[in-house]
Structures are given as C-alpha cells and as structure tokens.
C-alpha positions in Angstrom: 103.4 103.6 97.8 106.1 106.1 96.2 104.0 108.2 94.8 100.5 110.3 95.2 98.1 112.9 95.1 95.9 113.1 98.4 92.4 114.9 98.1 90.8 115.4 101.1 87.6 114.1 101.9 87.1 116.6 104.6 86.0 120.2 104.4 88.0 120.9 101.1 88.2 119.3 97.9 91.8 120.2 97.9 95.1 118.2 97.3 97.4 118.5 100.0 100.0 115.8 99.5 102.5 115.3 97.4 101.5 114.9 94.0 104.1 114.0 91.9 106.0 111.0 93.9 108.4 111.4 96.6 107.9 109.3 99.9 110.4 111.6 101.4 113.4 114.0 100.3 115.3 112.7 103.2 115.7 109.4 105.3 116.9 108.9 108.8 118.7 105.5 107.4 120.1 107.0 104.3 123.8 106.9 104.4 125.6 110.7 103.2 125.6 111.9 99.6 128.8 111.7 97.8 130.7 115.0 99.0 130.6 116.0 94.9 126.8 115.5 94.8 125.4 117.9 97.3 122.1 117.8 95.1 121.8 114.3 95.5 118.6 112.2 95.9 118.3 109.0 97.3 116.9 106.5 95.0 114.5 105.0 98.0 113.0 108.7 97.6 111.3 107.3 94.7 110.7 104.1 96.1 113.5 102.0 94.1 115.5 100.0 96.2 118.8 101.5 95.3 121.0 102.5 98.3 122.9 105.7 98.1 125.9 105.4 95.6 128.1 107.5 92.9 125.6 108.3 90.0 126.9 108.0 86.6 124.3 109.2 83.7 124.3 106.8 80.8 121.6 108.5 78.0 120.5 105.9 75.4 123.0 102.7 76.6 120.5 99.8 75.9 120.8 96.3 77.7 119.0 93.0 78.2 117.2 92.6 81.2 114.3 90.3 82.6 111.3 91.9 82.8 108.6 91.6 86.1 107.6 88.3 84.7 111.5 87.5 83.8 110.9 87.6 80.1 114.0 89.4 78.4 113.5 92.7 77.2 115.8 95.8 75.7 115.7 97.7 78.3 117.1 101.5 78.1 119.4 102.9 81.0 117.9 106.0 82.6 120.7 106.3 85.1 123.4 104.0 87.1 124.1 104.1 91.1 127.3 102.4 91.6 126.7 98.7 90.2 122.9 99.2 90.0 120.6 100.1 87.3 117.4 102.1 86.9 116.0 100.9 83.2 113.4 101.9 81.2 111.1 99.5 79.7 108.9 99.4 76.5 106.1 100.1 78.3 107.2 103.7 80.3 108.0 101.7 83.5 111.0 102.4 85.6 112.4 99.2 87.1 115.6 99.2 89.1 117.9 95.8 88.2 121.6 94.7 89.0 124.1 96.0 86.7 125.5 92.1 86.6 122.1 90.8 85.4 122.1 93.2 82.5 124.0 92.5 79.6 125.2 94.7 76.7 123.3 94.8 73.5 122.9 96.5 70.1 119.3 96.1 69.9 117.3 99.0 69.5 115.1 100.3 72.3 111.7 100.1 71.0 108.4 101.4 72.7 105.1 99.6 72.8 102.5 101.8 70.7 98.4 102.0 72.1 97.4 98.7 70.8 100.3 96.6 72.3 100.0 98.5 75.8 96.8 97.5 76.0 97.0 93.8 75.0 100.2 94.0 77.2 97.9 95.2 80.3 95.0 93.5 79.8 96.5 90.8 79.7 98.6 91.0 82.9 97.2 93.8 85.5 93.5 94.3 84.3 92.1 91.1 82.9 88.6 91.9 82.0 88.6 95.5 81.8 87.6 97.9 78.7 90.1 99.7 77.2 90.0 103.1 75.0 92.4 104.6 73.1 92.6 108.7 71.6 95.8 110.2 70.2 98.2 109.9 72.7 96.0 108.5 76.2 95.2 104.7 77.1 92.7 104.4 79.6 92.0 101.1 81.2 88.4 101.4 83.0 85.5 99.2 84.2 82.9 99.8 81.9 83.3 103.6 82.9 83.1 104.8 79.0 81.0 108.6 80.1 83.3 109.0 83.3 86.5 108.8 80.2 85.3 111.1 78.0 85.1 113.7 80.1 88.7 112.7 81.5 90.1 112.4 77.7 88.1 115.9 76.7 90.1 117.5 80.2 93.6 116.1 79.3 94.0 115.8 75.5 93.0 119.9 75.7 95.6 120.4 78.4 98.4 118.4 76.6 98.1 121.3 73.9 98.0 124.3 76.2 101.0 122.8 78.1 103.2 122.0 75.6 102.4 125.6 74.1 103.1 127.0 77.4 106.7 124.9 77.5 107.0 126.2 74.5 106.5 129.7 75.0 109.2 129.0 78.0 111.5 128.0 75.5 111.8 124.4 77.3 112.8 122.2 74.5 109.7 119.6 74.3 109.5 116.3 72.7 106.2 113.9 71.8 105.9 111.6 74.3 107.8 108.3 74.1 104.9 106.0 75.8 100.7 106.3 75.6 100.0 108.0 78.3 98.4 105.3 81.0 95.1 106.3 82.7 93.7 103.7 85.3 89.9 104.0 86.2 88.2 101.8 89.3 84.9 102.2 89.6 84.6 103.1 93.1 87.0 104.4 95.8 87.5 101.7 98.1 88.1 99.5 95.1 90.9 101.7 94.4 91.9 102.0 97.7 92.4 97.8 98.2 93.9 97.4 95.0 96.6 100.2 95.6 97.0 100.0 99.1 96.7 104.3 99.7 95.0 106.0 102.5 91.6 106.5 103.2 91.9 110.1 101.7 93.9 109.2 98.7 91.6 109.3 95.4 94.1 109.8 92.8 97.7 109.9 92.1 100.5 109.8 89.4 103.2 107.7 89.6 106.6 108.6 88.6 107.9 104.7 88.2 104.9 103.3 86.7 104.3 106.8 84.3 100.4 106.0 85.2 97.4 108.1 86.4 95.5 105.8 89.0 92.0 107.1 90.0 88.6 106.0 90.8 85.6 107.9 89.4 83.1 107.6 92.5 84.7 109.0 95.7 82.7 108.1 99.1 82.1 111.9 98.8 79.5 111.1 96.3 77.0 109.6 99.0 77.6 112.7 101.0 77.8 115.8 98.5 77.7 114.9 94.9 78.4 118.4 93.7 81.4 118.7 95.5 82.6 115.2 94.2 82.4 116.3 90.8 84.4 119.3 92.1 87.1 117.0 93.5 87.5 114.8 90.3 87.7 117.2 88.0 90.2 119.1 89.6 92.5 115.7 90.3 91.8 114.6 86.7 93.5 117.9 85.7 96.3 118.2 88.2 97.6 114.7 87.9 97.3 115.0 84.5 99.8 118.0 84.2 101.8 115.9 86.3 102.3 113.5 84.0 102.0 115.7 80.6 105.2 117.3 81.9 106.8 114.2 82.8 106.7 112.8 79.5 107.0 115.7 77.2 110.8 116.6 78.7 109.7 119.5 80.9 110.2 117.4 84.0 112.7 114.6 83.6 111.7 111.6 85.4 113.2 111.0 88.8 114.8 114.8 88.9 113.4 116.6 92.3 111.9 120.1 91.5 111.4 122.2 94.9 107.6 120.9 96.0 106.3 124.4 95.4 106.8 124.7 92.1 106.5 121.3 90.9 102.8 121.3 92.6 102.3 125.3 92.1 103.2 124.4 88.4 100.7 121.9 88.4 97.8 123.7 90.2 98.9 126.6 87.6 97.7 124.5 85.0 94.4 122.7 86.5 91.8 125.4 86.5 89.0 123.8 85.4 85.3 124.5 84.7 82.5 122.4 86.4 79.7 123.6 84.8 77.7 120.8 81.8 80.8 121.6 79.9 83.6 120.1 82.5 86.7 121.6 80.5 89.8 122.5 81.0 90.1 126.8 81.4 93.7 127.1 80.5 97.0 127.6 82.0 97.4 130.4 84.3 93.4 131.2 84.5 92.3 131.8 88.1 92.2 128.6 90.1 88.9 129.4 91.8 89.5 126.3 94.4 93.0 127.7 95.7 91.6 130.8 95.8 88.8 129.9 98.0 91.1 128.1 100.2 93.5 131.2 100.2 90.5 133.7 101.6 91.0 133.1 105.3 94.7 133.9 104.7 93.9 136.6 103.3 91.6 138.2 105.7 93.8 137.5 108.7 96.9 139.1 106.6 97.4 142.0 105.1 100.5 143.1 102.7 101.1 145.4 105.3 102.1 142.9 107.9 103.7 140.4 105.6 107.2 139.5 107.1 108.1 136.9 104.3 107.7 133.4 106.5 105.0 132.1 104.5 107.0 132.8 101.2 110.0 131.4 103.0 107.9 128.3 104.6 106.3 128.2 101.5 109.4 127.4 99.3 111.7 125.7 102.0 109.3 123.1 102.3 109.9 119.1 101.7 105.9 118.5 102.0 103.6 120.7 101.6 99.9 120.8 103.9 96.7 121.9 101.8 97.7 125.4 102.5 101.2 125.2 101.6 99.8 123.6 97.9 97.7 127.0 97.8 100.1 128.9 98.7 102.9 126.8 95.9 99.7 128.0 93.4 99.3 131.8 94.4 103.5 132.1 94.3 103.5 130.4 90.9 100.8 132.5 89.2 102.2 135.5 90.8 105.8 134.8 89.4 104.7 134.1 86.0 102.6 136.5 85.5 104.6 139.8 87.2 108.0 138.6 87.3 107.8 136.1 83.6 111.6 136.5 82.3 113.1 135.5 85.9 110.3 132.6 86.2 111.2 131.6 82.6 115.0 131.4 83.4 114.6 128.9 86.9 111.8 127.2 85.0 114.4 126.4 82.5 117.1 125.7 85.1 114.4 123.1 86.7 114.1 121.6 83.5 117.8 120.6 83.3 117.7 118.6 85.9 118.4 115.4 85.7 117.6 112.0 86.6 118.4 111.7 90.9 118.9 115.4 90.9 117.1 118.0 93.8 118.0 120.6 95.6 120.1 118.8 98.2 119.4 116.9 101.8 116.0 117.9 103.9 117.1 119.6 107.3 114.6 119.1 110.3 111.9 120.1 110.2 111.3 119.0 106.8 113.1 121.9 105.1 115.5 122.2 102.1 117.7 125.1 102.2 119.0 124.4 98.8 115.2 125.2 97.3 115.5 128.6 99.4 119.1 129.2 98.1 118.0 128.0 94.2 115.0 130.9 94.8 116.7 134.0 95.8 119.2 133.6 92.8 116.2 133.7 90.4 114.0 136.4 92.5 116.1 138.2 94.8 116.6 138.1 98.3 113.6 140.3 99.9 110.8 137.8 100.9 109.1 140.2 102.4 108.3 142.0 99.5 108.1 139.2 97.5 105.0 138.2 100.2 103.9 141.5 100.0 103.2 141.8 96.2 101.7 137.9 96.4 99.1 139.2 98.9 98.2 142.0 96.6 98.0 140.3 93.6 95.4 137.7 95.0 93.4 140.7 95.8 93.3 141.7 92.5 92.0 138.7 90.9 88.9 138.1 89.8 87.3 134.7 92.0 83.9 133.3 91.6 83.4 131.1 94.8 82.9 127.9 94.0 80.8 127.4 96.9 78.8 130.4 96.6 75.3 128.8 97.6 76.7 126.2 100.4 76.2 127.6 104.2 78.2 130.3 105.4 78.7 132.1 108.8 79.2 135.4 109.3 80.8 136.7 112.9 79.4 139.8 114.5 81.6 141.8 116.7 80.9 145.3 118.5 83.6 146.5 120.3 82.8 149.2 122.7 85.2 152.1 122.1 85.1 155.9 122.5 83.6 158.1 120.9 81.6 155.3 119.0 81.6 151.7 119.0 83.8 149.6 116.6 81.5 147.2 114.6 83.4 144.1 112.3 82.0 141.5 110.4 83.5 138.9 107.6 81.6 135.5 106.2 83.7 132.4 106.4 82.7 129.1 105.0 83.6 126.9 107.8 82.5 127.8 111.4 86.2 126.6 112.5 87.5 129.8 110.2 84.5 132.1 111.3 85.8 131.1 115.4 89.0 131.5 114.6 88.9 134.8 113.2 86.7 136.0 116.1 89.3 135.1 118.5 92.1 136.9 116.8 90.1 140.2 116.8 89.1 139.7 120.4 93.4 139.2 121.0 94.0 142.2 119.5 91.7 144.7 121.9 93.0 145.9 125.2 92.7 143.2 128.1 90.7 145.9 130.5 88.0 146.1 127.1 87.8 142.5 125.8 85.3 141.7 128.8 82.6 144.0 127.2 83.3 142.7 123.6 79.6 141.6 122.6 80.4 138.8 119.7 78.3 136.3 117.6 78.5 133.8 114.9 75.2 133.7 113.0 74.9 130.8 110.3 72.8 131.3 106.4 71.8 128.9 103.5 74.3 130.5 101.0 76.7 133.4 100.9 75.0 136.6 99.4 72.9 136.7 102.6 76.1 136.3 104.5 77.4 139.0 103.2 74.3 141.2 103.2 73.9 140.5 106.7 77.8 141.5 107.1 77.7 144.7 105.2 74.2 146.3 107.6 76.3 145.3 110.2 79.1 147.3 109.1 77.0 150.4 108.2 74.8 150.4 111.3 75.7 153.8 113.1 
C-alpha cells in the first residue's frame, strides 16, 4: 500500500498516519540521490517501482503505452527517471512504464469524462456496483446512495472553499483534469480484504490511483455509533482536501510537502459539523477534534516553559503520530492566521514543487532537516517563540468538546504545604491522561513531602459534573 489515512479505532477518532501517500521518505536500500538533486525523492516512496535515477521533467510529451490490461493508450509523461517513465493515463492513474515500451506520438492526450469513468470501472474493478455522478465527483458504492449524499454535500462545498482559499493564496488553480474518484464498501472489513490495509485503516487517498477509498460502517459502529459518525465525517473531509488539492494544482502529484503542512493543511480544512446537518464548517474554523486531542498538551505545558522541541519535532518529522497530526493542525492555523503573508509565501514555494521533489533524504530517527531548514527561512529562527505563541493561541480559541457528555475523570490532589494546603484538580477524558497528570504533579513536590500527598481519581457520566466537582475542589479553603 503506498498510500493512507489511518483513523484509530482506539480512544480517538483521530488520523495519525500519513494521509497523503508516502510509504517512507527514506529507504535503507535506496542507492544516493544524484549530488545536483539534494531534494530528491525516491520513486519507491510512492510505491512505483522506479529505482533512484537522474530526473528529467517532460510537461505535456505524449506517448503510446499499454495500459494494465495491455490495450494501447496516449498516455501523458508526468516525469522521466533515467530510461523509465511515470505516465498519466486517461483515467487520473499514475502508472510507471519503460521508456523503450513507449513510443512517440502526436495524438492528443484526452481524459475520460464521468460517464466513460464509470463504464471504464464498472466494468473492470467494481462489476456490480452503483455508481453516481455530481459536477465534478464519481462515486462507485454498494447500494450506499444516503451514506453519498452526505459525502457529495461535505466535498462538492469544500472544493469551493478550497479553491477560494488557493485563490486568496494567489496559487494559480486549474479545474480538475479527471472526475474525482470516490470508492464506497459497505463495511470495514470488506474494505480491509479488498485493499489489503491495517486493521485501523478506514480511509485513505491515493496519490497513483487519484482515488478516495473508504467504507461507510467502521467496526466502531457496533461499539459507539456516535463516535463513528464522528470518525467518517472527519476522514470524508480530510481525504477529501487531500485530493481537492491534488487535482486543482495546489499540490502537484508525486511532489513531497514537509508532513506537517501537507496534513496540518488538510486538517485546516476538515472541520466539520456533526450535528442532522453533517456539513462542512469552512477552512480555518476551529477543528474541535484536534483541539480535544491538544488539551492534555496543553494542561501539562504552558507558554512559559515552551523550549521549541515540539515545534522543532513537529516540523522535522518524516511521520507524524496522532499528536504530531494535531500538532501539524494547531502550527498551520496558527501560521495562517497570525503570521498570513509569510504562510502565503512558503505555501506558494510548496506549490512549485514538482513532480519527485521534497525536502531532501530522512536522517535517523525519521527526521528531515531540509523541512526544518525550508521553515526558518519562511518564519524565522526562534522556535521557542514560535511554540510559545502556538500555545497561546490555542488558548484563545473558542472549542466545544466534542465529547462533552462521554465519561470523564477528574484527579484530586491536596498537597500538604505551609501555611495552607495546596489543592489541584483538572478533568481528563481518558483515565490514562487523568494518571498521567497526577503523577507529574506528584514529581514536581519535594521527595521529603510527596509521602503525605493525599490524591484520587474520581470518574462521572459527562463533563460539566467533572468540572463542577473540580472547581469545589479548587475553592475549598
């Protein structure tokens, strides 16, 4: 698999893999980049199996070339490695194709409209399924026609807002080329044996194929349907930016943004409701799921300690954990709004990039100084203060939990100090979080005082009577 987005069927409905389509930035096996191409990235990255060669762009150069089912085909060059060929076929797909089985043509490259896609598909991959069709989406489903309205309501309102926004960042834009491919299964383990992903995988764009791939009932659904709902939404919406960006020339296809702020970007543009309405909120509103998975940070740092290693982690990094993705979102959303002319300029040099183009070769453990180097030039050097003014403007924003009547636990802790005790209390919504912070208050007291540290971790049906519960503590003389 070359490319995904993994949501978490655990605690969070969170994505905290790679979204976008990279199996790695750097291989063990691969042999050197070119020493003229220290921005390299190998084509196995992507999962075409190109070794590492001189790459020689070729915009628009058509040729003949077999197709999966060897049928010829005008094919269009998206970029040569030595004497191989990535091609573009009629149907979005990248294919990758020996430069000796091509042969020149005049022929024009011409893409397959809706109708043709879908015969084309139906005929081959997804015998049997339904198909519908809106302005510029094909979905291919199994008899899942509710499930794609809501999915077609989500994305044909994003691909508005995002090519405003792209716009707005004076990124020169284009209609897309190719309908954009949505793939529905029915249920997640149907998904999972037809596409061979993880047990946790429930959704993913792929950069080769151009296709969303999803199912529309997780094996959450037997366990918490609410938070199900939740979980697709959310991966409806961030795969789809994904692939908006792909195919509207934001993102060219097989270039390699820094993992930050190709996922931050996308998590930027996600917010969505999940009230009866299920619509998209619009770029840049508050991304109340990130922000719930941000509040443990944020009680256990303060702008006053920030040092700048999560900022630097944060932007260094070739893969990104569910924390690192909220923390990609809080960076992005802090950049564009406070700091929009410098965000506008490396948004614009990201968009340049082209095809096999990155920020240079991973360094153990799984860090890319080249993202780090392409950062400071935009935003300076101080990544302290850059952390700092993050932390502060999370705790400005407005955030309606999105779990506000689930459990919660609150820890109790009475410190005995002179003249008067020390009383602390904070709600968590995980009892892992609610330990955790416990024992990182009971670190920081004196060793001769944390034996008469009286603690406790009390558990309620929803957050307001957490928090009540919290705040008497707190008050009690």
């Amino acid at each position: 698999m070359n490319s995904c987005a993994a949501l978490p069927l655990t605690a969070l409905p969170l994505i905290a893999l790679a979204a976008f389509g990279v199996a790695d930035v750097a291989r063990a096996d691969e042999p050197p980049a070119p020493p003229d191409a220290s921005a390299w990235v190998a084509p196995r990255t992507f999962g075409l199996d190109i070794p590492t060669g001189k790459m020689i762009e070729q915009p628009n150069r058509c040729v003949l070339a077999a197709d999966d089912d060897g049928r010829p085909v005008v094919a269009r060059v998206h970029v040569q490695v030595d004497d191989q060929l990535v091609l573009m076929l009629p149907d979005g797909r990248l294919i990758a194709r020996a430069a000796d089985d091509c042969q020149p043509t005049e022929r024009p490259f011409q893409t397959l409209d809706g109708d043709a896609l879908a015969e084309q598909l139906l005929a081959t991959e997804f015998p049997g399924w339904s198909t519908h069709q809106t302005r510029r989406y094909l979905y291919l489903h199994q008899n899942s026609e509710a499930f794609v309205n809501i999915a077609s309501r989500i994305l044909e309102t994003m691909f508005r807002g995002i090519d405003r926004y792209s716009r707005a960042q004076k990124i020169d834009v284009t209609a897309p080329e190719f309908p954009l491919v949505v793939i529905v299964y029915r249920t997640q383990q149907q998904f999972q044996q037809a596409m061979g992903v993880p047990d946790d995988v429930v959704a993913y764009y792929d950069v080769l194929t151009n296709r969303i791939t999803l199912c529309e009932e997780s094996n959450l659904w037997n366990v918490r349907p609410e938070l199900a709902i939740r979980q697709t939404i959310a991966t409806i919406a961030h795969e789809g930016a994904h692939q908006i960006l792909h195919n509207i020339g934001a993102q060219q296809r097989l270039s390699l943004w820094p993992m930050w702020l190709n996922e931050g970007l996308a998590e930027y543009f996600a917010p969505t409701t999940t009230d009866h309405r299920l619509m998209w909120k619009g770029a840049g509103e508050i991304n109340d799921l990130r922000m719930f998975e941000l509040e443990q940070l944020l009680k256990s740092r303060t702008a006053e300690t920030a040092d700048g290693q999560l900022i630097a982690q944060t932007i260094g990094a070739a893969r990104l954990t569910s924390t690192g993705y909220a923390m990609a979102w809080a960076l992005t959303h802090y950049l564009a709004q406070n700091q929009r002319e410098a965000f506008r300029r490396f948004v614009q040099t990201m968009a340049r990039r082209g095809p096999l183009v990155g920020g240079g070769q991973a360094v153990a453990p799984g860090v890319i100084p080249g993202n780090l180097r392409d950062f400071k030039e935009h935003f300076g050097d101080d990544l302290a203060d850059i952390e700092r003014r993050v932390m502060l403007h999370l705790n400005r924003q407005p955030y309606l939990d999105p779990f506000l009547d689930w459990p919660h636990f609150t820890v109790l802790i009475l410190i005995p100090d002179s003249p008067r005790p020390r009383r602390m209390a904070e709600v968590f919504r995980l009892p892992q979080q609610a330990e955790h912070w416990r024992d990182q208050r009971r670190a920081e007291v004196p060793d001769h005082q944390r034996a008469a540290i009286q603690s406790e971790i009390r558990e309620f049906p929803n957050r307001v009577q957490a928090e009540q519960v919290a705040r008497q503590w707190r008050q009690t003389p």
